[in-house]
N, C-alpha and C positions, 0 to 999 in steps of 0.2 A: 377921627382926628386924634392927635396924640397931644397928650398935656403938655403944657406950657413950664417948664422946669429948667433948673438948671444943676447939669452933671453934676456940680461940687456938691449940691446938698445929699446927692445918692453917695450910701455905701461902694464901695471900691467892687466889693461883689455882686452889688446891682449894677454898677455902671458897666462890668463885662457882662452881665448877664442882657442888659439891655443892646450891647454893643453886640453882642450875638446874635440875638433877634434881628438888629436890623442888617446885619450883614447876609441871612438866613433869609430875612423879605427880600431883600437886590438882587438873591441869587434865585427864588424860586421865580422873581418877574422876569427875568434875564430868561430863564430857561422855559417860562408862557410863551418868550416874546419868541425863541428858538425855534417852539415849536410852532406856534402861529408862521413861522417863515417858513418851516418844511411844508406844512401843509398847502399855503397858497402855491410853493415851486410843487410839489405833487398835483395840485388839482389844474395849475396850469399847465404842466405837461399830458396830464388827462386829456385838457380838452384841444391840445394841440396834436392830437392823433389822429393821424386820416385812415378810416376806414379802409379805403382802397384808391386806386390810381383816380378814378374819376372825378374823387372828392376834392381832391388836392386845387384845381383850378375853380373850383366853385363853392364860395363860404356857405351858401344858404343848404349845400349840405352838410357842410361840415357840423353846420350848427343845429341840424336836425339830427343829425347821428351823437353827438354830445346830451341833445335831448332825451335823444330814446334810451339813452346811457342812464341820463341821470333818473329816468323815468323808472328803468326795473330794478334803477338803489330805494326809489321814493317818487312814488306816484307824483306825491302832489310837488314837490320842490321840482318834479320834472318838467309837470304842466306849465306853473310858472315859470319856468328857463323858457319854455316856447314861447308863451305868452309874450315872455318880458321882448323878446327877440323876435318880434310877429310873425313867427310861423306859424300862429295858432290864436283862433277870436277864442276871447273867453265865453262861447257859447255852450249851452246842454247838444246842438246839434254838430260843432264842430271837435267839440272833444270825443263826442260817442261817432264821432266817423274816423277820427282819429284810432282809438280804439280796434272799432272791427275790423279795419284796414290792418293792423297788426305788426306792419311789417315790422322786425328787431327788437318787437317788442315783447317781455316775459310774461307768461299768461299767469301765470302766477300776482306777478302784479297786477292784472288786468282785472283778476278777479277778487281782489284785496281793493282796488279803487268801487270798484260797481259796488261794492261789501260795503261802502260808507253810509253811516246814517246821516248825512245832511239833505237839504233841501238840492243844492248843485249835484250832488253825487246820485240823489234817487234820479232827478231828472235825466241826467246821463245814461242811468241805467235805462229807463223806461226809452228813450231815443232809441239807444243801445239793441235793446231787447225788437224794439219794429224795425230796425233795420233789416233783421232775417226774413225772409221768405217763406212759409210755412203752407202755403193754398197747396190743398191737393195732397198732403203730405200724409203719411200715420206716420201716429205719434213716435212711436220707435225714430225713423228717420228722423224727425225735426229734430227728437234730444239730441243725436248725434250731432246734429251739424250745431244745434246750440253750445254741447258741452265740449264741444273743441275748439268752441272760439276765447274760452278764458280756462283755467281751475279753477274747481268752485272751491270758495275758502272753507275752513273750519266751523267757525260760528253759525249757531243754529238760526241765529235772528238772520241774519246777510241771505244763510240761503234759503232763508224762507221769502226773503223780498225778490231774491232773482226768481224763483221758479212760481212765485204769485205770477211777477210780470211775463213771465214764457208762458202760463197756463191762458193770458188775459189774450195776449197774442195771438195764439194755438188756435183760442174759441172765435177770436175775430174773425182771423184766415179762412176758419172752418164752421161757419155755425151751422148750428143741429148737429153736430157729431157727437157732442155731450151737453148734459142740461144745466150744468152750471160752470163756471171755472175750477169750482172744488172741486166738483167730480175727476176734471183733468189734471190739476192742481197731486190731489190723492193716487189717480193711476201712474203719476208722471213718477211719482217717490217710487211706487211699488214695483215700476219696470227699472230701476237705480237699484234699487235694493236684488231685485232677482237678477240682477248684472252682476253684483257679489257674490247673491248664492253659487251662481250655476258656474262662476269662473273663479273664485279666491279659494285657491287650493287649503285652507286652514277650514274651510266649511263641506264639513264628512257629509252633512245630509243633506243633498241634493232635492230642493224642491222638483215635484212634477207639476203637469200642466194641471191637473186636478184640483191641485194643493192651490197653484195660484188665484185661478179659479175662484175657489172656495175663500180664499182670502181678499177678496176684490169685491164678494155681495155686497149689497147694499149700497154702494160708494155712491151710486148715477139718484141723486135726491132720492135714496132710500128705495130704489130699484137695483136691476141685475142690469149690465152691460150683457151685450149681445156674446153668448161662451166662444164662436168665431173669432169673433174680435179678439179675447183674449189669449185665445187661440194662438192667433196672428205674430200678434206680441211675444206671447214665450217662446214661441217655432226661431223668431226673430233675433233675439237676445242669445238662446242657447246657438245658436246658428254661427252667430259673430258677436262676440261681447262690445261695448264700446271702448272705444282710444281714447286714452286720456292723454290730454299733449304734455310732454316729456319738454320738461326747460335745461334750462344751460346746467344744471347740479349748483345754482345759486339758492335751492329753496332752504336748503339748511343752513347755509350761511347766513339768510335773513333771519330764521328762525334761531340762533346761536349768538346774532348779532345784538339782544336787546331783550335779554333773558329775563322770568320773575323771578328767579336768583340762581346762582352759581356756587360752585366749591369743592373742597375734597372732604369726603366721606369712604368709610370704609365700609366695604360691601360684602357680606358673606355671601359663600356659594349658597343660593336658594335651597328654602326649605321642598325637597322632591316629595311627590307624593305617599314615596316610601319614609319618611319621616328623616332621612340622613343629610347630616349637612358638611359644606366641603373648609377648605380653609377661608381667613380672611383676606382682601384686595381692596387696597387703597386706588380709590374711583375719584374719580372730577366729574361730578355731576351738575349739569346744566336740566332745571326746570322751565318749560314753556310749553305756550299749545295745548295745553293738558296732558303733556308728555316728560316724561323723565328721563334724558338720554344721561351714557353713562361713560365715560372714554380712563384710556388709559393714561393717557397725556396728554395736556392741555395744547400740545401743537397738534395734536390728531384732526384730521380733518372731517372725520367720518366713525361716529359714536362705537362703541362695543357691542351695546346693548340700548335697546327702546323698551319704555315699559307704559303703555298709554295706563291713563290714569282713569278710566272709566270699569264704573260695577266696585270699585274697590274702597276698600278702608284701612286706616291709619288708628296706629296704635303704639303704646309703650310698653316696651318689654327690657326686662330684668338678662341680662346675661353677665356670667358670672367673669366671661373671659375677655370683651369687654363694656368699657361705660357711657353711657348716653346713647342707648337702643333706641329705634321704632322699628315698626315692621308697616310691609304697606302687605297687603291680604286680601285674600277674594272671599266676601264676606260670607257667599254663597259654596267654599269650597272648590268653585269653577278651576281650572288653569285659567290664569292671567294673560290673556294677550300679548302676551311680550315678545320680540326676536333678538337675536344677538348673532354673534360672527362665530363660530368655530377656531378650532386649531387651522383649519385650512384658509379661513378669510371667506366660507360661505355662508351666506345669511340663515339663520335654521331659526323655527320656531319654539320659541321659551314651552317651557314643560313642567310650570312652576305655579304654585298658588300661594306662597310667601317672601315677598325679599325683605331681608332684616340691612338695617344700614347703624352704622355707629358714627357719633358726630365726633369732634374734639371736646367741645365742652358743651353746659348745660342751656347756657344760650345759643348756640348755636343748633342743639338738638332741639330747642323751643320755637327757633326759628324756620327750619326745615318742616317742620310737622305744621305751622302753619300757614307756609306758604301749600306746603302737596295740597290740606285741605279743601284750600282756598282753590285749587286748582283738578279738584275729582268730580268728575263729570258722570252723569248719568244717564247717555245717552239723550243731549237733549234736542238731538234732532227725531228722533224717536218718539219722543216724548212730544211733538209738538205736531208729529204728523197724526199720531194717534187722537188727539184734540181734534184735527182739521175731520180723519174720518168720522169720529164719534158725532160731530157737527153734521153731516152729509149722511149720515146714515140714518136721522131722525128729522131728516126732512121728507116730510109726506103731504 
């Protein structure tokens, strides 16, 4: 509330000074109220879009394709649009049929809602996960038809809840195939992980059947799975790798839309392992994900450079040409993970185990280094499956 005054007792230079302000409050609410009006005229021509000819004579689709819209912007605001519009009970068995049913919908999202830690969201999940069919199956097949019905997200916690609930599933469909769900739970990661080896062209050493083998003792309560079996499995994998479902090219726009922070930073050409470094390139770099995309222009739609932010560390460094350095570095001297675009627009694999970045000023370099921190991961899906075998391997 503003004090209770009167102009004659202010100075001539307060009363314009004050006289500014409020002309400066009329104009920035004027320009809220502007924008509050584009947005409602945008979101209702949004949701005045018909799909197709069919839709046009029938609301309850119109309003379910508005749904599935608002659905792969934001799960949950999507849900409730259906809800609010009853196309949908707010049930764990009505939204997870919703779900597997798929149709319009971006799996990307799909596998960002089942990723929730609440009580609605695991049960959705756990509906979710028994709706597949798995009797009769090996294992190989069931992933498939599971991991095509959502992407699994990033976070280790999420997909450790999804692939508990597919292991609990798996053993129900199937019992006696394995003796506990960890045992399934452990083999389920280790045919995911030799789906990378044997087909992600950046991985030179191609496991053999031997190798996996060998890497799989112990899992079944601290016995050996039958070698056929596993057998089965890599014959199976190396044979056809799995499909991972390809969305509309909205996932980095979600990912860009609601960053742990953004800016421009200047990027020196990466320290090569020849020790030579190139000129300096003022970058717009966007952090999320555990990933540091890096673009040339903030209208670009599609990054220069990715530099995932695991195995690595952050540091201050002194450069003479110029001020407010870090460097992100592979602590172990590994190449860094990283791709970026070529002169031609081809995606190529980084060949880099230093990038140095220079910020504007000292808060800004203070702030950069503690977000990357906050955001260098160390493989903790790795880190969590390794627990679950160590767990199953000393069960006797």
């Amino acid at each position: 509330m503003e004090a209770n005054f009167n102009m004659s007792d202010l100075t001539l230079e307060e009363q314009e000074l004050l006289l500014g302000i409020r002309k400066r409050k009329e104009q920035l609410l004027l320009e809220i109220q502007q924008l509050k009006d584009e947005i409602a005229e945008v979101t209702s021509e949004m949701e005045m879009i018909d799909v197709n000819d069919d839709s046009k004579g029938n609301p309850k689709t119109k309003l379910m394709s508005i749904g599935r819209k608002k659905f792969n912007m934001d799960p949950k605001k999507g849900l409730e649009y259906l809800i609010e519009h009853g196309l949908l009970h707010n049930t764990p068995e009505e939204v997870a049929q919703f779900l597997f049913k798929g149709e319009g919908l971006n799996k990307t999202a799909i596998g960002n809602y089942l990723g929730e830690r609440n009580d609605f969201n695991i049960d959705v999940l756990k509906t979710f996960v028994n709706l597949h069919e798995f009797t009769d199956m090996i294992l190989v097949q069931a992933l498939r038809q599971f991991l095509w019905s959502f992407r699994l997200p990033g976070e280790a916690q999420k997909i450790d809840r999804m692939m508990e609930c597919f292991a609990q599933r798996y053993c129900e469909l199937n019992p006696g195939m394995f003796s506990s769900t960890d045992t399934c739970y452990v083999l389920s990661f280790a045919i995911i992980m030799l789906n990378t080896s044997l087909h992600n062209p950046s991985v030179r050493d191609k496991p053999n059947v031997d190798q996996f083998i060998s890497m799989n003792r112990g899992i079944n309560d601290g016995g050996d799975l039958p070698p056929d079996l596993l057998t089965s499995l890599f014959e199976s994998i190396k044979k056809e790798p799995f499909k991972i479902p390809e969305d509309d090219g909205n996932d980095l726009m979600h990912t860009f839309f609601n960053p742990d922070k953004e800016g421009w930073l200047w990027k020196q050409g990466a320290n090569k392992l020849s020790g030579r470094y190139r000129s300096w390139r003022r970058r717009w770099f966007i952090l999320n994900d555990n990933c540091l995309y890096y673009f040339e222009y903030t209208t670009d739609k599609e990054p220069k450079g990715i530099i995932p932010l695991e195995n690595v560390q952050i540091r201050d460094v002194h450069d003479r040409n110029k001020p407010h350095c870090f460097e992100i570095y592979s602590a172990s001297n590994d190449i860094i993970k990283a791709c970026k675009t070529d002169k031609e627009g081809k995606v190529v694999e980084g060949k880099h185990n230093v990038y140095r970045m220079s910020a504007a000023t000292l808060e800004e370099k203070q702030e950069w280094t503690k977000c990357i921190k906050a955001s260098i991961s160390e493989h903790p899906v790795y880190d969590m499956l390794a627990q679950r075998r160590k767990k199953v391997t000393h069960q006797k």
